[in-house]
C-alpha positions in Angstrom: 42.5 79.8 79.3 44.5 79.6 82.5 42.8 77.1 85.3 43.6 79.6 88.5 42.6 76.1 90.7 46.0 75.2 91.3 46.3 78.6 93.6 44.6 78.1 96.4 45.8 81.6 97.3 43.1 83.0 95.3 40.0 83.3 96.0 37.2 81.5 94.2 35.7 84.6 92.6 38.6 85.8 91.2 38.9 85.6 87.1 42.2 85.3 84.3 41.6 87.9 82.1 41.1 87.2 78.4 44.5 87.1 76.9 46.7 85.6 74.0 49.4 83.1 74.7 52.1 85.5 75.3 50.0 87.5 78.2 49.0 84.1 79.5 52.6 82.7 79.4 53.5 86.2 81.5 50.7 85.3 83.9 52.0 81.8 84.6 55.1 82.9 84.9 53.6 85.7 87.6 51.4 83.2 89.3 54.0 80.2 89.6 56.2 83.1 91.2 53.7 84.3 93.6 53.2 80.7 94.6 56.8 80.3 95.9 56.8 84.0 97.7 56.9 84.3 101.2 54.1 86.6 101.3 51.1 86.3 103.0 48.2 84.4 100.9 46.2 88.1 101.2 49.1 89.5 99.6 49.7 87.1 96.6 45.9 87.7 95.8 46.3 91.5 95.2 49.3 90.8 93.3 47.6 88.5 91.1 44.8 91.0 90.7 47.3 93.6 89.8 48.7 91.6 87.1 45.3 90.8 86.3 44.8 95.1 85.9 48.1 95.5 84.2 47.9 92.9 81.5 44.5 94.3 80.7 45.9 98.0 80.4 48.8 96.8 78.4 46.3 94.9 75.6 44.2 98.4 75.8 47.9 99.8 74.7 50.2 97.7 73.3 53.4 100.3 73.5 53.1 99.7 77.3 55.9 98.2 79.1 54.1 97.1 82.2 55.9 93.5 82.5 59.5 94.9 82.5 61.0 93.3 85.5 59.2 90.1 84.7 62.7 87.7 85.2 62.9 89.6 88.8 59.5 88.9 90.4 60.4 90.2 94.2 61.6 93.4 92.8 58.4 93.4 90.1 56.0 92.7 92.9 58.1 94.8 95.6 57.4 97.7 93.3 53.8 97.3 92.7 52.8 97.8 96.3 53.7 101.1 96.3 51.5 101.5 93.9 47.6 102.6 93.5 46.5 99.5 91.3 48.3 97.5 94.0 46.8 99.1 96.9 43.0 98.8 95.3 43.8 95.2 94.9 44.5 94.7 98.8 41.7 97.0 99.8 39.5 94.8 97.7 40.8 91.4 99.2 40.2 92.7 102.2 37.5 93.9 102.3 35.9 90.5 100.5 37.9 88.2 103.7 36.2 91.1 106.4 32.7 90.3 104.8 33.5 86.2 104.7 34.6 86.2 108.0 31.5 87.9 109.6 29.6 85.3 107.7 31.1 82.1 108.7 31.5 83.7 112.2 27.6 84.3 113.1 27.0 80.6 111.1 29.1 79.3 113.4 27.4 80.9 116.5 23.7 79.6 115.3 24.9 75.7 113.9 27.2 75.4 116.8 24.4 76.5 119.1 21.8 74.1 117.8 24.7 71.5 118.1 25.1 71.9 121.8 21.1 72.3 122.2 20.7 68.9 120.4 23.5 67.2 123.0 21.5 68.1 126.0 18.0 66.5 124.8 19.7 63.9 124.1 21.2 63.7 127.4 18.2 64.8 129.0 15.7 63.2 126.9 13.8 65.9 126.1 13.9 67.1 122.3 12.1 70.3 121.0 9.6 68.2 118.0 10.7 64.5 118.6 14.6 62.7 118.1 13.8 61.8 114.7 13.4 65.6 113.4 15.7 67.0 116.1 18.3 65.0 115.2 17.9 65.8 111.7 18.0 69.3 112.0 20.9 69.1 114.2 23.1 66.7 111.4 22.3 69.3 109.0 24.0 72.4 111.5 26.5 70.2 112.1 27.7 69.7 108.4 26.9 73.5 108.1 29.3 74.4 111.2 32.1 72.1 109.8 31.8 74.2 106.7 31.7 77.7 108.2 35.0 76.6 110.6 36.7 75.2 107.6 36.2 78.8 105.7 37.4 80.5 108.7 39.9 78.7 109.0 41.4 79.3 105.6 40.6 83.0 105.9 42.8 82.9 108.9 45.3 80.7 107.6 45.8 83.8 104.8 47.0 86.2 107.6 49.0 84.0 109.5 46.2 83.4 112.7 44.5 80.3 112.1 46.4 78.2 114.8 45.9 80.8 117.7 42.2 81.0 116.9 41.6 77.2 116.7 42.8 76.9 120.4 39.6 79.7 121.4 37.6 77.7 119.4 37.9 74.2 121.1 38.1 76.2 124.3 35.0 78.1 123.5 33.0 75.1 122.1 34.2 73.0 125.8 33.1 75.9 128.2 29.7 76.1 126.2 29.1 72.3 126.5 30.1 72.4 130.0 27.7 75.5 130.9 24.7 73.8 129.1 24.8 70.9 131.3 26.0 72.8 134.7 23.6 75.5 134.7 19.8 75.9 134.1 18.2 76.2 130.5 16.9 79.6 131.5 20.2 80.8 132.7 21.9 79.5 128.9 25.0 81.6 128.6 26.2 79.2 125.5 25.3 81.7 122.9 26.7 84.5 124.9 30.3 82.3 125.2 30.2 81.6 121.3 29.2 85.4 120.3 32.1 86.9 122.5 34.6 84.4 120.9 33.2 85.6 117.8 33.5 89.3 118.5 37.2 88.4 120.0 38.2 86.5 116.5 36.7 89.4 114.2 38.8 91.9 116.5 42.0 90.1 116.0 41.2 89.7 112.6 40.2 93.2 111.9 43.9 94.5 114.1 45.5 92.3 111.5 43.8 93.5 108.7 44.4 97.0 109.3 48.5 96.4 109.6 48.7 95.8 105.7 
């Protein structure tokens, strides 16, 4: 059974199919090629899956030659992506990143929230329960945002845009800190500041998405 671990191109959920050792040595071969392209992580994904779709067809009918440029891997890959299997692959890839994303953005906007909220009671000495539980719940939103960032980041990361978007992060998370101390608690706009970067990100995401 191949171990896809070693390609951290792939996403989690993706599966080898069941093969002998000749359709696994092919897959190696495929996914120890993909690993050296220059394509975009998103890319080498829907390749994979496509190999994935087209050793599966092949065992359904072994007089299928659907491996045939398998000692020229650019020119194999080049000419799956003009085709349909290919094209399912990608639209499935992202789709599943477009779904990620919008979860690890709005986690980020409610732990990252609660993070800033727990700095100014501490600052200001007044806590919501008491410091005990406050600071409790707030270690837990912390590991939580740390999570969700580090997922965003590596969905970024896949389309080339994780370095712009860690700049509007830090710049985000420092105006937020800096309104929740400047201005009135009933004039919070720290929600508001993480939201729109959040709205800003999926946009620039989503424009990215739609080029491929």
């Amino acid at each position: 059974m191949i171990t896809l671990t070693d390609y951290k191109w792939l996403a989690r959920e993706v599966k080898a199919p069941q093969t002998d050792s000749e359709g696994e040595a092919k897959l190696l071969q495929i996914l120890n090629a993909l690993d050296q392209s220059t394509c975009s992580d998103a890319e080498k994904e829907a390749c994979a899956r496509t190999a994935f779709n087209k050793l599966e067809q092949q065992q359904a009918n072994p007089k299928l030659d659907l491996f045939k440029h398998l000692n020229e891997p650019e020119q194999m890959f080049s000419g799956w992506k003009s085709g349909n299997v290919y094209q399912k692959a990608m639209q499935q890839v992202l789709q599943n990143d477009h779904a990620k994303y919008m979860m690890c953005g709005l986690s980020i906007v409610m732990s990252g929230t609660i993070c800033i909220y727990f700095m100014r009671a501490v600052l200001s000495g007044s806590y919501l329960v008491n410091f005990s539980i406050d600071a409790l719940i707030a270690s837990v939103m912390a590991v939580f945002l740390a999570i969700n960032l580090r997922n965003k980041y590596r969905i970024f990361r896949r389309y080339r845009l994780a370095n712009q978007d860690r700049i509007l992060d830090i710049l985000s998370f420092a105006i937020c800190i800096l309104l929740k101390f400047w201005i009135p608690a009933m004039f919070d706009l720290s929600v508001a500041v993480l939201f729109i970067t959040y709205l800003i990100e999926k946009k620039r995401l989503e424009k990215q998405l739609a080029g491929l």
